[in-house]
N, CA, C and O atoms as a GROMACS GRO file, in nm:
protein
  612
    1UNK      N    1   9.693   9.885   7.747
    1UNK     CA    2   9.760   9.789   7.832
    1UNK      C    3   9.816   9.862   7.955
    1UNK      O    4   9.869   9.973   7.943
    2UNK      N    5   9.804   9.807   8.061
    2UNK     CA    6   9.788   9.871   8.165
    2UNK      C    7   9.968   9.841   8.243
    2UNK      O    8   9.988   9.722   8.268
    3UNK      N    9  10.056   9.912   8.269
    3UNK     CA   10  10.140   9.877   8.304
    3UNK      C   11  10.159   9.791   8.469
    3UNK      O   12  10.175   9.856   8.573
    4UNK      N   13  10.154   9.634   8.467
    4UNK     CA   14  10.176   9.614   8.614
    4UNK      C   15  10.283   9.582   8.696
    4UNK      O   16  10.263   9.501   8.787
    5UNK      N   17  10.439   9.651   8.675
    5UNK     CA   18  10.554   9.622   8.717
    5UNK      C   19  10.498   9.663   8.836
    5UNK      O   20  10.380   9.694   8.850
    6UNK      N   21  10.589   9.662   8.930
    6UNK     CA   22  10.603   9.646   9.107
    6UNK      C   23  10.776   9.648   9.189
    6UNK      O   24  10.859   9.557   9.183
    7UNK      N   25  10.786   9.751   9.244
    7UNK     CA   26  10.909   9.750   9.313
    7UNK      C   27  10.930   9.768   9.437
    7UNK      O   28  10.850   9.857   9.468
    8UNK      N   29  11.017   9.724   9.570
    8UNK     CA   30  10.966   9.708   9.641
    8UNK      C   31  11.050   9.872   9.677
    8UNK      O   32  11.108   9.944   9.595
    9UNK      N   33  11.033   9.897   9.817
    9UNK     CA   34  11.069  10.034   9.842
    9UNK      C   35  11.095  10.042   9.992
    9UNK      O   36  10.999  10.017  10.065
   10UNK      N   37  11.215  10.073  10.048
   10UNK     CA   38  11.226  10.072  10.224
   10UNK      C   39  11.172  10.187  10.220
   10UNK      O   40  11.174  10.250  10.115
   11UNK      N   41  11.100  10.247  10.354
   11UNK     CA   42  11.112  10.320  10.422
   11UNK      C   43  11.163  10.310  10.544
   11UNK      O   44  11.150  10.199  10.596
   12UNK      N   45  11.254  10.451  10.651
   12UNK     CA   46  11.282  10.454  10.749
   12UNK      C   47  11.264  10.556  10.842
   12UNK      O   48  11.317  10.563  10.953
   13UNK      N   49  11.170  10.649  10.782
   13UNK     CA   50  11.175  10.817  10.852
   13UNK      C   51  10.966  10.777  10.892
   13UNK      O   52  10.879  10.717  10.954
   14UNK      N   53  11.016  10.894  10.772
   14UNK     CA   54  10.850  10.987  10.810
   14UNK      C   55  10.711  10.929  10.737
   14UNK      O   56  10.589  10.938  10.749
   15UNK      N   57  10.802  10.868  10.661
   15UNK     CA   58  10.708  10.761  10.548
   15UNK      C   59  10.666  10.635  10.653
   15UNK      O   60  10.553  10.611  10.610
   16UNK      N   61  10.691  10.525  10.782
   16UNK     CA   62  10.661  10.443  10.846
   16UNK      C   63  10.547  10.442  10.842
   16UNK      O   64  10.482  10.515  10.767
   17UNK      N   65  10.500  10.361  10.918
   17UNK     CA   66  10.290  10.365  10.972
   17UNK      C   67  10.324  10.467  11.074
   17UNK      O   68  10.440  10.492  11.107
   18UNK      N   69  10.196  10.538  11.134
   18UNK     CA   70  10.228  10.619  11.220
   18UNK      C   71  10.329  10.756  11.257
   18UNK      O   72  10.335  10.833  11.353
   19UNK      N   73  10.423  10.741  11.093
   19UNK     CA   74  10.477  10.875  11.133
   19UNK      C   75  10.417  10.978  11.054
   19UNK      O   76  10.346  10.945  10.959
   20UNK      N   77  10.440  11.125  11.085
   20UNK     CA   78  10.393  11.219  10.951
   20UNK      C   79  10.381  11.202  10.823
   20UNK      O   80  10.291  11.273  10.778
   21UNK      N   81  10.426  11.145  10.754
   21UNK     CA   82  10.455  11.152  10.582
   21UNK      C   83  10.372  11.023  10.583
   21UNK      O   84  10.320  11.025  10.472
   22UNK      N   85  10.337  10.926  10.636
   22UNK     CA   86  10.299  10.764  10.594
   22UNK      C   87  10.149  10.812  10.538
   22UNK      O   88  10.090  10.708  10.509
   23UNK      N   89  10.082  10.902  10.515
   23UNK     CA   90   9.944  10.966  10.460
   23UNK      C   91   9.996  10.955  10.292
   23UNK      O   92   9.908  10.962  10.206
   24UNK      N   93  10.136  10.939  10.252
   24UNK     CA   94  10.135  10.966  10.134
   24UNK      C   95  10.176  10.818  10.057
   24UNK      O   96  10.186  10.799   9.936
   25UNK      N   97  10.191  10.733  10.152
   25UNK     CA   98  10.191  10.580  10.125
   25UNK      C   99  10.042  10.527  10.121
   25UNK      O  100  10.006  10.467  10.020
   26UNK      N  101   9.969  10.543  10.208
   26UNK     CA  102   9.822  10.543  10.223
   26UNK      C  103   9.753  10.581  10.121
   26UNK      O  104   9.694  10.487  10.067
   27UNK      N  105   9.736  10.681  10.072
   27UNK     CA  106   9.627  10.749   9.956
   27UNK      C  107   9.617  10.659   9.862
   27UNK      O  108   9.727  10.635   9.811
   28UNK      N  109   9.522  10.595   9.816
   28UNK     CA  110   9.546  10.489   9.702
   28UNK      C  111   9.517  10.614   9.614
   28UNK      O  112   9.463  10.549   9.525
   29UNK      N  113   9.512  10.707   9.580
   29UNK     CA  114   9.486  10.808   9.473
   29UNK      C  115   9.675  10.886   9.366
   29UNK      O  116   9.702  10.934   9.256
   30UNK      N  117   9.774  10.839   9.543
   30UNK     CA  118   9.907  10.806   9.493
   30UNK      C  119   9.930  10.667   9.426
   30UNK      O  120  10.041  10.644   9.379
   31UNK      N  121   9.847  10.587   9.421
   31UNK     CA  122   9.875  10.492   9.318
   31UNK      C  123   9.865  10.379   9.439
   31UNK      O  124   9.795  10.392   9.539
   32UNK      N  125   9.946  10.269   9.409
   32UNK     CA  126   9.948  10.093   9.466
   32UNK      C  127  10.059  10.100   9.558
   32UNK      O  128  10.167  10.155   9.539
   33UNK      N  129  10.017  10.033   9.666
   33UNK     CA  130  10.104  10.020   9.805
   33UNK      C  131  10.020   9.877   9.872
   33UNK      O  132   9.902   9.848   9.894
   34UNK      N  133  10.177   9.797   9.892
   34UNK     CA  134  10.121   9.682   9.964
   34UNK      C  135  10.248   9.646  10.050
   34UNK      O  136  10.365   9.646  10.011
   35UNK      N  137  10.198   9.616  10.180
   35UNK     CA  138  10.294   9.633  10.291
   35UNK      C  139  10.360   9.510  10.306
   35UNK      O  140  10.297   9.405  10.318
   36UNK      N  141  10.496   9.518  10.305
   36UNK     CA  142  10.524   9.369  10.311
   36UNK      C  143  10.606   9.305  10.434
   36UNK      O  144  10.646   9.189  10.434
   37UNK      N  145  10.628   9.401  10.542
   37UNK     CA  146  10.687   9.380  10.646
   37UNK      C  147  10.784   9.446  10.684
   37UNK      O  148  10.830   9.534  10.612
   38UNK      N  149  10.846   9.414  10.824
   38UNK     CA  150  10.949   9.467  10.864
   38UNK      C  151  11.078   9.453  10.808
   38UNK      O  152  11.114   9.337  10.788
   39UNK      N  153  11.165   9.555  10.775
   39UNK     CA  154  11.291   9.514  10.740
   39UNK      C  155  11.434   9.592  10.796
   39UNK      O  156  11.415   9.672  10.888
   40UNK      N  157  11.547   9.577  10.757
   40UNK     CA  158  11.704   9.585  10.800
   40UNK      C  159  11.761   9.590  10.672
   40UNK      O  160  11.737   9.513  10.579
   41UNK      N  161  11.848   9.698  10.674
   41UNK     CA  162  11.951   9.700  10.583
   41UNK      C  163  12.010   9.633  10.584
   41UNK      O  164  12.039   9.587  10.694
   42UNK      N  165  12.082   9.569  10.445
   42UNK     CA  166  12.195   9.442  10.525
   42UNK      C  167  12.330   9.528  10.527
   42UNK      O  168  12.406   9.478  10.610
   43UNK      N  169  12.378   9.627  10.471
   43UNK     CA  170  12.468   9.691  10.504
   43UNK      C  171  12.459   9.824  10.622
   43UNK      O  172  12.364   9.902  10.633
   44UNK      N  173  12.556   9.822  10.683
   44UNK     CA  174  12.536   9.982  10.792
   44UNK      C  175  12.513  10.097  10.723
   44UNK      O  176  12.586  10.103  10.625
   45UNK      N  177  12.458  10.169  10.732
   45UNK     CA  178  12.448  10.310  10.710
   45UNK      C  179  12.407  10.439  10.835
   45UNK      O  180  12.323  10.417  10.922
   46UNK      N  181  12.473  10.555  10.824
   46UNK     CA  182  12.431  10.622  10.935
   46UNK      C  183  12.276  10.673  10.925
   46UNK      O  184  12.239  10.744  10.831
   47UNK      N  185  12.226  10.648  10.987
   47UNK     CA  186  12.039  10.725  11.038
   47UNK      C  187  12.085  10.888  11.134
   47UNK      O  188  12.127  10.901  11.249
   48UNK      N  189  12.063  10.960  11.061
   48UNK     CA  190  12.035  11.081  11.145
   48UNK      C  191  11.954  11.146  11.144
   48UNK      O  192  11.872  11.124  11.055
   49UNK      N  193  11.925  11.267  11.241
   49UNK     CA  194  11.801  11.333  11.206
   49UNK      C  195  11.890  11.508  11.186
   49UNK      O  196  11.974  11.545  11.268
   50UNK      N  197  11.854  11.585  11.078
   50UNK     CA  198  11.900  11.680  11.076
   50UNK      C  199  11.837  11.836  11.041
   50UNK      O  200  11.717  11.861  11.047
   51UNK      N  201  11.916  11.910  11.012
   51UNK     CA  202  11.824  12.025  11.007
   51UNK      C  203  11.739  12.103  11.086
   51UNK      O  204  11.714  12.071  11.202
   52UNK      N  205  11.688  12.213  11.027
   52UNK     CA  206  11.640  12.250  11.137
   52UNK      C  207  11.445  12.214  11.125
   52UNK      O  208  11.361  12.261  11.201
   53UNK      N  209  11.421  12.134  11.025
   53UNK     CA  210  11.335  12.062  11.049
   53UNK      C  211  11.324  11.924  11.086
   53UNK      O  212  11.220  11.861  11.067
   54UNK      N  213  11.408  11.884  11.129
   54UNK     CA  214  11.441  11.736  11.206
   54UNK      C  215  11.435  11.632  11.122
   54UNK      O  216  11.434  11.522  11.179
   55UNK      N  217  11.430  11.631  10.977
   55UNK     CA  218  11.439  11.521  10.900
   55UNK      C  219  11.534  11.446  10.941
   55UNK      O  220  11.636  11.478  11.000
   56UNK      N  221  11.490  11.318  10.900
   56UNK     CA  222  11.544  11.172  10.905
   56UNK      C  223  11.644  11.120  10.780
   56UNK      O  224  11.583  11.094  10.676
   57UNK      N  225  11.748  11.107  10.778
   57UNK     CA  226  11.830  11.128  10.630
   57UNK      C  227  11.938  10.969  10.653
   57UNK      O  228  12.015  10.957  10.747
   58UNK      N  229  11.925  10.905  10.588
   58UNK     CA  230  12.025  10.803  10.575
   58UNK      C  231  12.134  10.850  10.498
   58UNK      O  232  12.108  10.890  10.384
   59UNK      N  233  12.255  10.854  10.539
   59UNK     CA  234  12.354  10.926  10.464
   59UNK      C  235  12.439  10.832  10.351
   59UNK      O  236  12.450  10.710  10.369
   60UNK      N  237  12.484  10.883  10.262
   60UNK     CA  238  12.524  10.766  10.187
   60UNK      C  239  12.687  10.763  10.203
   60UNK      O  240  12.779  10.801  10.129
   61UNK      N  241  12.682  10.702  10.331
   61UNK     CA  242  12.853  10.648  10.372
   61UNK      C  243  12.848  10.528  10.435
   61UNK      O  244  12.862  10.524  10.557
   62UNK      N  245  12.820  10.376  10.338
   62UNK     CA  246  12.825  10.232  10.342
   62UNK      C  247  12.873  10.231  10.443
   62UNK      O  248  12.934  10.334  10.468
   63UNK      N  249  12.875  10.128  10.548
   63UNK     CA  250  12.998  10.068  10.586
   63UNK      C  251  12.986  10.137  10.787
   63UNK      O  252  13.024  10.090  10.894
   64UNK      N  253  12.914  10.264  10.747
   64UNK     CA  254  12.937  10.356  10.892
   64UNK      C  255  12.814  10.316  10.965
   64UNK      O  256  12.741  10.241  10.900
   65UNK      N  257  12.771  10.347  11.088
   65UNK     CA  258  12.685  10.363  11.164
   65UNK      C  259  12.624  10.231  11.146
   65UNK      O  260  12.712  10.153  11.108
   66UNK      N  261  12.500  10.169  11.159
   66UNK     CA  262  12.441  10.066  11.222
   66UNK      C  263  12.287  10.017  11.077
   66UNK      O  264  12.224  10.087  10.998
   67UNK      N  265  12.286   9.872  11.107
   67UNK     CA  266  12.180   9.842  10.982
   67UNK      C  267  12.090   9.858  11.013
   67UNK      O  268  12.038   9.780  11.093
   68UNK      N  269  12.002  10.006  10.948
   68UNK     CA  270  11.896  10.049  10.962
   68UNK      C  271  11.773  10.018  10.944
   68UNK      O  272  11.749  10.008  10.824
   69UNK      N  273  11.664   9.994  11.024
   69UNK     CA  274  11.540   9.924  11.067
   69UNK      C  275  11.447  10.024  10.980
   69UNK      O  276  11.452  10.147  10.974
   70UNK      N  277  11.360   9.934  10.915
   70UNK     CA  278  11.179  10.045  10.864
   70UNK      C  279  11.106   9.934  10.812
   70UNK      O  280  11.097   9.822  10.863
   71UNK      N  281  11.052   9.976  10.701
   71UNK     CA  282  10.924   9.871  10.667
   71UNK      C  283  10.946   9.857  10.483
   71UNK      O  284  10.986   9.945  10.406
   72UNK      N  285  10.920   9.768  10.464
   72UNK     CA  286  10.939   9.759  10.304
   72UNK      C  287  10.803   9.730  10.238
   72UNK      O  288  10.738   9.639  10.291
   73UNK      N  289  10.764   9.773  10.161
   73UNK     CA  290  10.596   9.830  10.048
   73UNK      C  291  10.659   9.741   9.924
   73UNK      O  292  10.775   9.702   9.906
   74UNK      N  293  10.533   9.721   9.842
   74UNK     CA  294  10.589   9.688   9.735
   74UNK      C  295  10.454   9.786   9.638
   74UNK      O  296  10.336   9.778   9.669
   75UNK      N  297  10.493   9.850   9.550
   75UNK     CA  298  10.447   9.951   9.506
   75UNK      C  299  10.448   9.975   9.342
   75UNK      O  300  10.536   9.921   9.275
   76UNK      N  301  10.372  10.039   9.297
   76UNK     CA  302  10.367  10.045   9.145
   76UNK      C  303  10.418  10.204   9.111
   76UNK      O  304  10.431  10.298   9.190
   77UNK      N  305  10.439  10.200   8.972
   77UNK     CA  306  10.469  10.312   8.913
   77UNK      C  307  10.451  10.450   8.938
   77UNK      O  308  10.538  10.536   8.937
   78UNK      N  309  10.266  10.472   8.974
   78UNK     CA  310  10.255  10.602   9.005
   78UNK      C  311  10.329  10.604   9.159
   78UNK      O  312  10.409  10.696   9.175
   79UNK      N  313  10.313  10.533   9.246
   79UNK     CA  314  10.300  10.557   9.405
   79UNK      C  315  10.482  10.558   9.406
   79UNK      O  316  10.529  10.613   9.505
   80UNK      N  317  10.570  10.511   9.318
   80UNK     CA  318  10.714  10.517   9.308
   80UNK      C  319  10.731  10.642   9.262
   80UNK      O  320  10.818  10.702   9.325
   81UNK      N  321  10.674  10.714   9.165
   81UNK     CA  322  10.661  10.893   9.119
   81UNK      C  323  10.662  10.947   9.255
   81UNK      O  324  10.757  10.998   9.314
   82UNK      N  325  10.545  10.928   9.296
   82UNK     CA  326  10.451  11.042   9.387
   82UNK      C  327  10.589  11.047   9.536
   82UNK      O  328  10.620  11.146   9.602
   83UNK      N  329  10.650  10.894   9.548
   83UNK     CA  330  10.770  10.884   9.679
   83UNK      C  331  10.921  10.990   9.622
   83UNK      O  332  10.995  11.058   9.693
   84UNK      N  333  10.925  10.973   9.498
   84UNK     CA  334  11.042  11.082   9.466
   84UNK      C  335  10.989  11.235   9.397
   84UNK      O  336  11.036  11.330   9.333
   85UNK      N  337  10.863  11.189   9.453
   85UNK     CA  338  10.815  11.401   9.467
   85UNK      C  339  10.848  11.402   9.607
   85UNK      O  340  10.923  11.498   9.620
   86UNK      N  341  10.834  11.357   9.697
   86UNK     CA  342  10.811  11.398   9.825
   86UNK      C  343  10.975  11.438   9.864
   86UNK      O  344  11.024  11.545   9.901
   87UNK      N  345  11.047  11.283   9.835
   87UNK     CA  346  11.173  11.294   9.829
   87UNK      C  347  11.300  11.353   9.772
   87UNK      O  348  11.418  11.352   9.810
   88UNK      N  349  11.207  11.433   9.613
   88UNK     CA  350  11.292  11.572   9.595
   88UNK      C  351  11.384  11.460   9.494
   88UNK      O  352  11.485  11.497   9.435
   89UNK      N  353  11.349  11.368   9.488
   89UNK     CA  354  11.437  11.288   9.373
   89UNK      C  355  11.459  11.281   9.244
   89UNK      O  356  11.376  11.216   9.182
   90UNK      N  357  11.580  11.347   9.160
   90UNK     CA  358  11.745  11.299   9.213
   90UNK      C  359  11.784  11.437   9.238
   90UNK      O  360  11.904  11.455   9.216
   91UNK      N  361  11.720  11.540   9.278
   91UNK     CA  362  11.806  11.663   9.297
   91UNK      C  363  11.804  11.682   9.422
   91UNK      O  364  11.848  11.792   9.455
   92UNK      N  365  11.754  11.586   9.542
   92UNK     CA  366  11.826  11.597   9.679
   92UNK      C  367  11.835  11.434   9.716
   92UNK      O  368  11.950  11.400   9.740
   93UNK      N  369  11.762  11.355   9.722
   93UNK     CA  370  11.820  11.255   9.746
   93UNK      C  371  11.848  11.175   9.670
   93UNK      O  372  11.744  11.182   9.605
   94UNK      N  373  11.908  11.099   9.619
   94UNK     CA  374  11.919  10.964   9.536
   94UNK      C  375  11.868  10.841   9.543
   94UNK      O  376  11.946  10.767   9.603
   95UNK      N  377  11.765  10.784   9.506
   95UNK     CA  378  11.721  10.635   9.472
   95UNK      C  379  11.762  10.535   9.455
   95UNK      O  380  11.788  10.550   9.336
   96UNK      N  381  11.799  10.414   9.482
   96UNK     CA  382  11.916  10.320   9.447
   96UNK      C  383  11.830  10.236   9.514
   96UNK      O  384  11.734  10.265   9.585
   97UNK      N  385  11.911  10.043   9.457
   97UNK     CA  386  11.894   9.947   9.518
   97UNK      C  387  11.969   9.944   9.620
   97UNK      O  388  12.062  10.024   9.623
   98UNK      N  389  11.950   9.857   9.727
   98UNK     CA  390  11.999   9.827   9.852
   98UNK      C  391  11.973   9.699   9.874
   98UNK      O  392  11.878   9.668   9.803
   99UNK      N  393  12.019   9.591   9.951
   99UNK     CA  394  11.947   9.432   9.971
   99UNK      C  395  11.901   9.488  10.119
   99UNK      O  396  11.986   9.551  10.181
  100UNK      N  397  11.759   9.469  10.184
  100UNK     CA  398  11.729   9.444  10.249
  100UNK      C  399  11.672   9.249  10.330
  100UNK      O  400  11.647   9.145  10.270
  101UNK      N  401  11.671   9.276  10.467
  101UNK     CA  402  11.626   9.163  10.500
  101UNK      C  403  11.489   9.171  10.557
  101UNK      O  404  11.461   9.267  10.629
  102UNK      N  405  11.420   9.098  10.535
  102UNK     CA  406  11.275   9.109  10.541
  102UNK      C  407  11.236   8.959  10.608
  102UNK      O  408  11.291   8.862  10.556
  103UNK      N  409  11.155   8.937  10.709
  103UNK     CA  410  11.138   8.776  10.733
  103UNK      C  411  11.240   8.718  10.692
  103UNK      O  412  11.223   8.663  10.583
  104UNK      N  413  11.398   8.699  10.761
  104UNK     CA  414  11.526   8.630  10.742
  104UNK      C  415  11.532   8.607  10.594
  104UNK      O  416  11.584   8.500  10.563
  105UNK      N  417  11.490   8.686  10.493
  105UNK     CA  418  11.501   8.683  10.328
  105UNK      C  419  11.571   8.805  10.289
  105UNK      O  420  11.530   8.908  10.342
  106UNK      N  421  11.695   8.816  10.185
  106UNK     CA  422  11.750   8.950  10.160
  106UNK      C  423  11.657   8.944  10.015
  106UNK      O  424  11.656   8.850   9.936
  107UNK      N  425  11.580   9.072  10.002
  107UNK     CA  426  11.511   9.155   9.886
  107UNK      C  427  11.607   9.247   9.828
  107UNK      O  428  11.706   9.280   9.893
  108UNK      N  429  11.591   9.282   9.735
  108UNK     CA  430  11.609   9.443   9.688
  108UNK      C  431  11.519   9.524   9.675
  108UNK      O  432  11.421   9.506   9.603
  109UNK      N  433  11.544   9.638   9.755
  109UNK     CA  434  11.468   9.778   9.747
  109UNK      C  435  11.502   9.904   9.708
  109UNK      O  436  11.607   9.950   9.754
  110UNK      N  437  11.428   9.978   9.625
  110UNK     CA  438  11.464  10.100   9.661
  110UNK      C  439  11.492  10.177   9.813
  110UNK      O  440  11.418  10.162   9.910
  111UNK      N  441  11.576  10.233   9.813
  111UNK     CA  442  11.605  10.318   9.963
  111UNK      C  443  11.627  10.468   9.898
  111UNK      O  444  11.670  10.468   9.783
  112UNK      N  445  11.597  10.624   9.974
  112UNK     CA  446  11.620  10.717   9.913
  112UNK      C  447  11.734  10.746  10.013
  112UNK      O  448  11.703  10.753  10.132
  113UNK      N  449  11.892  10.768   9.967
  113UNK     CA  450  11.938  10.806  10.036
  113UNK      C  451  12.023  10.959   9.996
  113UNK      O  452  12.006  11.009   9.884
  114UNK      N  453  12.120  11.029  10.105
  114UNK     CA  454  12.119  11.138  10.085
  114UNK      C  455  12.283  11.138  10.052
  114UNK      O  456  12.358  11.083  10.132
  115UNK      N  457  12.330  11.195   9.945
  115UNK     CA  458  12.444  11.182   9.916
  115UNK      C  459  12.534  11.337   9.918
  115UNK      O  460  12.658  11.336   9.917
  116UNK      N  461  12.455  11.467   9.921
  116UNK     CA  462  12.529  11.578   9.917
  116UNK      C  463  12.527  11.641  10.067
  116UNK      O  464  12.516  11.763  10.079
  117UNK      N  465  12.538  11.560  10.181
  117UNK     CA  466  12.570  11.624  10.262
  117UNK      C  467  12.678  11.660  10.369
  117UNK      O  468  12.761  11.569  10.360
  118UNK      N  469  12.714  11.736  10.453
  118UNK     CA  470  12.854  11.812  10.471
  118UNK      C  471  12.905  11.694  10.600
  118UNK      O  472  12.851  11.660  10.705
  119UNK      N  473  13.014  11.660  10.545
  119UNK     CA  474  13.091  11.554  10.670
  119UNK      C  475  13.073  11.534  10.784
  119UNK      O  476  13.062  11.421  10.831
  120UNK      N  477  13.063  11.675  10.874
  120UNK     CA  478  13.010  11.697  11.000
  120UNK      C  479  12.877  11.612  11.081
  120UNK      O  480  12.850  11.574  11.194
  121UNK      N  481  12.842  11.610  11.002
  121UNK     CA  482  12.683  11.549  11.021
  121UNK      C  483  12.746  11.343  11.041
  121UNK      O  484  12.654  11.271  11.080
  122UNK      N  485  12.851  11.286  11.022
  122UNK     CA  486  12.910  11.166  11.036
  122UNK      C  487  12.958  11.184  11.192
  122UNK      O  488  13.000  11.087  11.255
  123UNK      N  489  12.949  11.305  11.247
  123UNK     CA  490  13.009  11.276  11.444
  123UNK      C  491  12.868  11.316  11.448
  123UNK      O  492  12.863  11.404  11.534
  124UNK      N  493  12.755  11.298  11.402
  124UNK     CA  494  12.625  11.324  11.511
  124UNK      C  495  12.566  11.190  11.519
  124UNK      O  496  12.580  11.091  11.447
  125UNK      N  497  12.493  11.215  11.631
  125UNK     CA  498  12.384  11.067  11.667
  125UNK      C  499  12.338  10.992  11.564
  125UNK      O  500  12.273  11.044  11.474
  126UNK      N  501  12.363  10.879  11.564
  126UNK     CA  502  12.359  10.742  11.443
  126UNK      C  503  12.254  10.645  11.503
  126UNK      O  504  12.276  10.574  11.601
  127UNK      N  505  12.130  10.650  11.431
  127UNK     CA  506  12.036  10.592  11.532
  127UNK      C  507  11.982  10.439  11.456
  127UNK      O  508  11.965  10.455  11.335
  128UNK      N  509  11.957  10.322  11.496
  128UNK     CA  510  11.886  10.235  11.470
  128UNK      C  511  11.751  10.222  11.387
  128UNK      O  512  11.718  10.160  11.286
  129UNK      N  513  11.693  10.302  11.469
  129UNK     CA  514  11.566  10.260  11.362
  129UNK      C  515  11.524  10.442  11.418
  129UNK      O  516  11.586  10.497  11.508
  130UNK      N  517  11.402  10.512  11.337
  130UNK     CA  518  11.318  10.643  11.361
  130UNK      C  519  11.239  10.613  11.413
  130UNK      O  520  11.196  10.498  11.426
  131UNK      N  521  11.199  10.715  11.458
  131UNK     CA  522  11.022  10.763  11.547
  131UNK      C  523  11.008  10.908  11.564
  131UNK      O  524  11.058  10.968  11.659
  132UNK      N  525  10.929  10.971  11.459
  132UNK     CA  526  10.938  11.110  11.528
  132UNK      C  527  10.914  11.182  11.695
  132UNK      O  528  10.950  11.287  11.746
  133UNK      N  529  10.839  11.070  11.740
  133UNK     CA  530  10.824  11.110  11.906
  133UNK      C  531  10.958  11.016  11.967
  133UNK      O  532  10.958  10.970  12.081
  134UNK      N  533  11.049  11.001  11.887
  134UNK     CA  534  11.145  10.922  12.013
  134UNK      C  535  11.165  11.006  12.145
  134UNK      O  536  11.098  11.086  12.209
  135UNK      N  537  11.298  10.944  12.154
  135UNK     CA  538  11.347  11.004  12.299
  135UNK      C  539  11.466  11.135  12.275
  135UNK      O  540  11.511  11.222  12.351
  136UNK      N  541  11.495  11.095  12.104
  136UNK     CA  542  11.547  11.225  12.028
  136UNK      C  543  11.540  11.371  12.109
  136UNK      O  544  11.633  11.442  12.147
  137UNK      N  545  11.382  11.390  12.123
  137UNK     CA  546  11.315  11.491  12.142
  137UNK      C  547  11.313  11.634  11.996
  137UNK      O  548  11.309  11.757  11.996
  138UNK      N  549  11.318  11.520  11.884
  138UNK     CA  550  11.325  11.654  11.791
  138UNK      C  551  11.225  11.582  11.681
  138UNK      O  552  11.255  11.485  11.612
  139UNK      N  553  11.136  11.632  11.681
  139UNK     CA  554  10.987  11.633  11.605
  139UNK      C  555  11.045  11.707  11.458
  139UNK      O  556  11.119  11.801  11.428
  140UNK      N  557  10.975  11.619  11.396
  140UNK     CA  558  10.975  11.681  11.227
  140UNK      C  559  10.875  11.747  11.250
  140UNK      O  560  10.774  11.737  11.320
  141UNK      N  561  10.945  11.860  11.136
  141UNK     CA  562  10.869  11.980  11.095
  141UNK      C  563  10.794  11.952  10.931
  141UNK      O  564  10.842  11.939  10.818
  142UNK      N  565  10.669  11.953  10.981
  142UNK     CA  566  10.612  11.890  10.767
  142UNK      C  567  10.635  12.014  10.642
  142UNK      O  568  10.591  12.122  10.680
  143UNK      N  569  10.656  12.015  10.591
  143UNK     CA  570  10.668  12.064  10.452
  143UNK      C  571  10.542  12.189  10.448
  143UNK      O  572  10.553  12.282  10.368
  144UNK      N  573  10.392  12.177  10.565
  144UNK     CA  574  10.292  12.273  10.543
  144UNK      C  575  10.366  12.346  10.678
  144UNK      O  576  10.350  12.467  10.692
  145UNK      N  577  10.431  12.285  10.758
  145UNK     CA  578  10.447  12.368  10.911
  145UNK      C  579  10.586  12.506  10.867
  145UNK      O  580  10.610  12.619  10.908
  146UNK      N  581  10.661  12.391  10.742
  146UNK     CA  582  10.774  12.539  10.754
  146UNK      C  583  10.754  12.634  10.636
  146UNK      O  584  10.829  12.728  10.609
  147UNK      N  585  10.626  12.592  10.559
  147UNK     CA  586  10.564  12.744  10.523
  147UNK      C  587  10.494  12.838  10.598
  147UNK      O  588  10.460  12.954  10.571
  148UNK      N  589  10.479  12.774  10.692
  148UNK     CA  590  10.420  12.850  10.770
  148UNK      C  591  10.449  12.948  10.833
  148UNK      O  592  10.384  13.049  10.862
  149UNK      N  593  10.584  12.905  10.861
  149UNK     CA  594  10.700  12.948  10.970
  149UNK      C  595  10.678  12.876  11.096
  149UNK      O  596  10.681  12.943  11.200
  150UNK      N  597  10.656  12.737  11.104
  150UNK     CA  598  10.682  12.695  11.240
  150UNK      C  599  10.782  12.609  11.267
  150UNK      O  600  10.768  12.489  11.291
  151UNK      N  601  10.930  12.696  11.263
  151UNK     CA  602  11.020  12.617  11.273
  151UNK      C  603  11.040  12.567  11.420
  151UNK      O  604  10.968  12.612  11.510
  152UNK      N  605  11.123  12.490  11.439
  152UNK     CA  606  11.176  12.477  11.562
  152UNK      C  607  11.351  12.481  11.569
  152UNK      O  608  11.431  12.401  11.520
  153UNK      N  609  11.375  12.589  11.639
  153UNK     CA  610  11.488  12.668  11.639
  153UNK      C  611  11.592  12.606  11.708
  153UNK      O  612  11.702  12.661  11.718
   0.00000   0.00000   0.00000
């Protein structure tokens, strides 16, 4: 018997269409992905980009910064594994429901957000929605570039 639960899942970084990481939403070999539209947090959260590989990190302090824009999947078991390998989940980010709004409808989704990080990072730029080519000007670095050593300093 074949398990067919389904959950839905925001993304807001690198996972989008078009950004670096969205190759690992794509692979049907990561399992089931079906796109279900644009969505909004219904609560604020801060969007930053940090590090010195420019990741995209929703911080987990409710209430702060602005309701963050991405796309919501609805996805099966393996392709929900394969998103908290990428995401290092639960020993860097945390998984949780969130209500998103999707076509003027609030869903629940998974969101991965980041809960161990240092206060400081709450006075930096709080952004709306990602794009690794924004106007930021700070490009993610992939996971093969900083073995490499191609950081950006």
């Amino acid at each position: 018997m074949t398990d067919e639960t389904r959950w839905n899942v925001f993304v807001y970084g690198t996972l989008k269409k078009g950004e670096p990481n969205h190759g690992w939403l794509s692979r049907s070999e990561n399992g089931f992905q079906e796109y279900l539209g644009a969505g909004r947090t219904n609560k604020s959260f801060p969007l930053v980009i940090a590090s010195r590989y420019n990741i995209p990190f929703v911080l987990d302090s409710p209430g702060t910064g602005n309701r963050v824009e991405g796309e919501v999947y609805r996805v099966d078991a393996s392709m929900l594994s394969k998103l908290d390998e990428l995401e290092n989940h639960p020993s860097y980010y945390t998984r949780r429901l969130e209500d998103v709004e999707v076509s003027g409808e609030m869903i629940q989704c998974w969101i991965y957000i980041w809960s161990g990080f240092k206060p400081e990072l709450l006075d930096t730029e709080m952004y709306t929605s990602y794009s690794n080519m924004g106007q930021h000007g700070k490009q993610y670095v992939s996971k093969t570039g900083r073995s490499q050593g191609k950081h950006i300093h």
